[in-house]
RODO-2510 file (C-alpha; in nm, 4 decimals, decimal comma):
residues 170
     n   res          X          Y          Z
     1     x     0,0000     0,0000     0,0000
     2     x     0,1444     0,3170    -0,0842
     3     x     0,1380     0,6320     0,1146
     4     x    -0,0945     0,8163    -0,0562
     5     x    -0,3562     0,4975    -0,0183
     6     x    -0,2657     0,4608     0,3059
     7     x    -0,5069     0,6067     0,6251
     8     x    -0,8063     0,5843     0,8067
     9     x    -1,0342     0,7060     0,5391
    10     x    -0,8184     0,5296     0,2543
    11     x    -1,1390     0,3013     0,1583
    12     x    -1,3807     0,5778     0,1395
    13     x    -1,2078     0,7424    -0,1264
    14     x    -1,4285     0,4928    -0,3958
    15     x    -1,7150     0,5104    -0,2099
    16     x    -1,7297     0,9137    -0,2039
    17     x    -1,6227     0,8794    -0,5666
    18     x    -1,9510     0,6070    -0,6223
    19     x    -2,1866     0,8430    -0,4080
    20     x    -2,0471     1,1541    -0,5672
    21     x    -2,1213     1,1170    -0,9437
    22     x    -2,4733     1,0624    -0,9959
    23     x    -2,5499     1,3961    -0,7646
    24     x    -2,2884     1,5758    -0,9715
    25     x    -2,4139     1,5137    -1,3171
    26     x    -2,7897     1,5270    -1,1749
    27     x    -2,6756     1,8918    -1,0920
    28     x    -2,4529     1,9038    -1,3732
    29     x    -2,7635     1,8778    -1,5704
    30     x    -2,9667     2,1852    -1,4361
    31     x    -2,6442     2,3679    -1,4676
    32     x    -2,6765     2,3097    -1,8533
    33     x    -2,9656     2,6031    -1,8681
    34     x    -2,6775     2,8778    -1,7897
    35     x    -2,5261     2,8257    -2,0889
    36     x    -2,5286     3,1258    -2,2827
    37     x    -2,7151     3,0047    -2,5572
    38     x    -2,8563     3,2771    -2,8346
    39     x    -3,1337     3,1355    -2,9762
    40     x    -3,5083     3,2913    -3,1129
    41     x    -3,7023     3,0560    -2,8449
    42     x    -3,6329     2,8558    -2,5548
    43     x    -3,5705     2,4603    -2,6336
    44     x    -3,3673     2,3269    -2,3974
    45     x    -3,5443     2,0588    -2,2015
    46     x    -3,5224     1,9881    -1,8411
    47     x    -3,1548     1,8178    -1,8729
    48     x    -3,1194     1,7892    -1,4888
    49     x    -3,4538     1,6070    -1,4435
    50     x    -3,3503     1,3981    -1,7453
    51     x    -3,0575     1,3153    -1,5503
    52     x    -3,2048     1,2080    -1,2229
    53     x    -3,4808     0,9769    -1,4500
    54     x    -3,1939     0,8174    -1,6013
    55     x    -3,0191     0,7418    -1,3799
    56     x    -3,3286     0,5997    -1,1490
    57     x    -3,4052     0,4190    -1,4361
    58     x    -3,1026     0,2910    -1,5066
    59     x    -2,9695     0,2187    -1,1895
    60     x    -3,2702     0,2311    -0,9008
    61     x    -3,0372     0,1931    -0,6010
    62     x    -2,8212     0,5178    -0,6739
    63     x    -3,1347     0,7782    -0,6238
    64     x    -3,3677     0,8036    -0,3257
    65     x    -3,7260     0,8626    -0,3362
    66     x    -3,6521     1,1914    -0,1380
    67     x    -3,3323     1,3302    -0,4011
    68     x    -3,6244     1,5278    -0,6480
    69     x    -3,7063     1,7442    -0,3361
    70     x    -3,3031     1,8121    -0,3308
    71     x    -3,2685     1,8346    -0,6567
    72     x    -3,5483     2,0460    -0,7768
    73     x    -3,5105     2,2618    -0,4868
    74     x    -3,1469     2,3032    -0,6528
    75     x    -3,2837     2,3747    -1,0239
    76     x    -3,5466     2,6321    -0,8727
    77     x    -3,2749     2,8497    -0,7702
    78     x    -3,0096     2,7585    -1,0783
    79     x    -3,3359     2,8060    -1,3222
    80     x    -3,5038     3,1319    -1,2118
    81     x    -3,8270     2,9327    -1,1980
    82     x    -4,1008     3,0115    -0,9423
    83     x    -3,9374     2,8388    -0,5934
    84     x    -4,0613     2,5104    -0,5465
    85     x    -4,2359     2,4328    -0,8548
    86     x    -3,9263     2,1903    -0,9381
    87     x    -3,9537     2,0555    -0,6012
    88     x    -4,3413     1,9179    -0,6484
    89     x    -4,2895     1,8162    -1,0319
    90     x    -3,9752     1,6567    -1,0362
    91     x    -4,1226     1,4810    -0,7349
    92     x    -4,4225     1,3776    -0,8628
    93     x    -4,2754     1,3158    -1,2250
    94     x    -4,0426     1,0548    -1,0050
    95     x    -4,3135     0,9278    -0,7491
    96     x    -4,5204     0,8365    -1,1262
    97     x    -4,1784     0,6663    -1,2111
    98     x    -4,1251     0,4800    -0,9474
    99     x    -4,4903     0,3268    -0,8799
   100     x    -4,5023     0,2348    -1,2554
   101     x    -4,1896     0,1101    -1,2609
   102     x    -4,2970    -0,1179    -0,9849
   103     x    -4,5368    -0,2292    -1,1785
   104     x    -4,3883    -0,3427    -1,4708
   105     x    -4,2323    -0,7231    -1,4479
   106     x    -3,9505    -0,6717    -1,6854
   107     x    -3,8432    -0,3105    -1,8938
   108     x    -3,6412    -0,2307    -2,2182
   109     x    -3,5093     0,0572    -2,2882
   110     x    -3,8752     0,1302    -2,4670
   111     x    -4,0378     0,1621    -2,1875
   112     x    -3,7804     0,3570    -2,0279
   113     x    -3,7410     0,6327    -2,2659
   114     x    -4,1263     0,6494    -2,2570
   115     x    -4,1576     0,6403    -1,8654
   116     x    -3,8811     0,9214    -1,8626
   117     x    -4,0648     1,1195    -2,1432
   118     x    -4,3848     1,1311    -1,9857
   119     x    -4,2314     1,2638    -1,6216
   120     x    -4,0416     1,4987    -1,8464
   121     x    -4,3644     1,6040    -2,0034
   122     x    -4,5584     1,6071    -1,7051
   123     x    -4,2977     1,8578    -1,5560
   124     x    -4,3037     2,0963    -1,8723
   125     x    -4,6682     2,1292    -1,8834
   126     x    -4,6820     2,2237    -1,5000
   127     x    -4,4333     2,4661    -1,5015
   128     x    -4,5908     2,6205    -1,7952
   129     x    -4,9364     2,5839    -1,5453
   130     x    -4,7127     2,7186    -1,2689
   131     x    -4,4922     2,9860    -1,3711
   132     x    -4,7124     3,1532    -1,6892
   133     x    -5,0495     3,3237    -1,7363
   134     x    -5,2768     3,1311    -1,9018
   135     x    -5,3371     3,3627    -2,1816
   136     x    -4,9127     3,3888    -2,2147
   137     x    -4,8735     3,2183    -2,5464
   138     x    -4,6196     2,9847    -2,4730
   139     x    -4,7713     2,6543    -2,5502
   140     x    -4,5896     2,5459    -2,9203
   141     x    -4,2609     2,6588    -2,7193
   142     x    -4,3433     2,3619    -2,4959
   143     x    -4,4027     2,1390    -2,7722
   144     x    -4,0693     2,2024    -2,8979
   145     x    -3,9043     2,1615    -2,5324
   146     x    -4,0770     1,8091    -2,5460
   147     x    -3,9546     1,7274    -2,8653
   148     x    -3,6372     1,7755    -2,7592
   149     x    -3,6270     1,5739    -2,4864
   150     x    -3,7837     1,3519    -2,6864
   151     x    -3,5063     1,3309    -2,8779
   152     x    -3,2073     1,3772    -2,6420
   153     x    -3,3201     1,1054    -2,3672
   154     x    -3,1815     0,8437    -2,5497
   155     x    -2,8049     1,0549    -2,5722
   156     x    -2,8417     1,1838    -2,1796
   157     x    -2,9662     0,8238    -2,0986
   158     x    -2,6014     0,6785    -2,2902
   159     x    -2,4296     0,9338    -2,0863
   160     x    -2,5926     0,7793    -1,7366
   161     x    -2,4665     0,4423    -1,8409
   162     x    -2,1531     0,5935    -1,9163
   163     x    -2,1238     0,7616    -1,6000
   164     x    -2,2001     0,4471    -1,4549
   165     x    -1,9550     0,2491    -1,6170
   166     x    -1,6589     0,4785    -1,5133
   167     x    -1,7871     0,4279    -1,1600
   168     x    -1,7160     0,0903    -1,1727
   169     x    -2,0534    -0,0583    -1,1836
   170     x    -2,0506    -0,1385    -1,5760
***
């Protein structure tokens, strides 16, 4: 054992390291909307909330059913968006995961990216309930945001496993 390995806390170091990476790229995620990004009308979907479903898809043990509250109450204040609105739809968006994923005897990655897209819907359309007037005329720019998560799940869901690999649990 070499120096540097050596210590009390010498066998934590992986563990942190284990812990450590799914928060990080769950908040790496909502970090993604401070990008300066020029560009006519919003489109980026909720990449942080695509994150966490990923990875509770993915790998069920590495989120708890309490991390949305932590998480959204994180993207509230990174995204500007009305405070706690994250916090009850990421929740609930998870909560709909979970029991259906309970459900369900065996999953493909199907049923996965559809699970993920309809928690990713349901949070669009209620922050579009929760932070905007009714009469604001927002609603194609929230068909677009679901189209693109539509069609960056599968790419954020290939990072997760990624992610996961590099963690050692390939």
């Amino acid at each position: 054992m070499s120096p540097a390995n050596s210590g009390p806390f010498a066998e934590d170091v992986p563990e942190l390291r284990t812990r450590a990476i799914p928060i990080v790229s769950v908040m790496a995620g909502s970090l993604v909307t401070i990008i300066p990004l020029i560009a006519t009308f919003p489109v980026l979907p909720p990449f942080g909330l695509m994150v966490l479903l990923a990875w509770r898809l993915q790998r069920p043990e590495t989120v708890r059913i309490w991390a949305p509250v932590l998480f959204g109450l994180f993207d509230d204040l990174i995204s500007g968006q009305p405070m706690g609105s994250a916090i009850l739809l990421w929740t609930m968006g998870f909560v709909a995961v979970d029991m259906l994923d309970q459900r369900l005897v065996s999953r493909d990655f199907w049923q996965d990216w559809m699970l993920a897209i309809g928690a990713i819907v349901l949070a669009l359309v209620g922050g579009r309930l929760i932070a905007t007037p009714l009469r604001a005329h927002v609603d194609v720019l929230i068909v677009f945001q679901g189209i693109a998560a539509v069609l960056l799940y599968p790419f954020v869901a290939r990072l997760v496993a990624w992610l996961d690999a590099k963690r050692g649990h390939a």
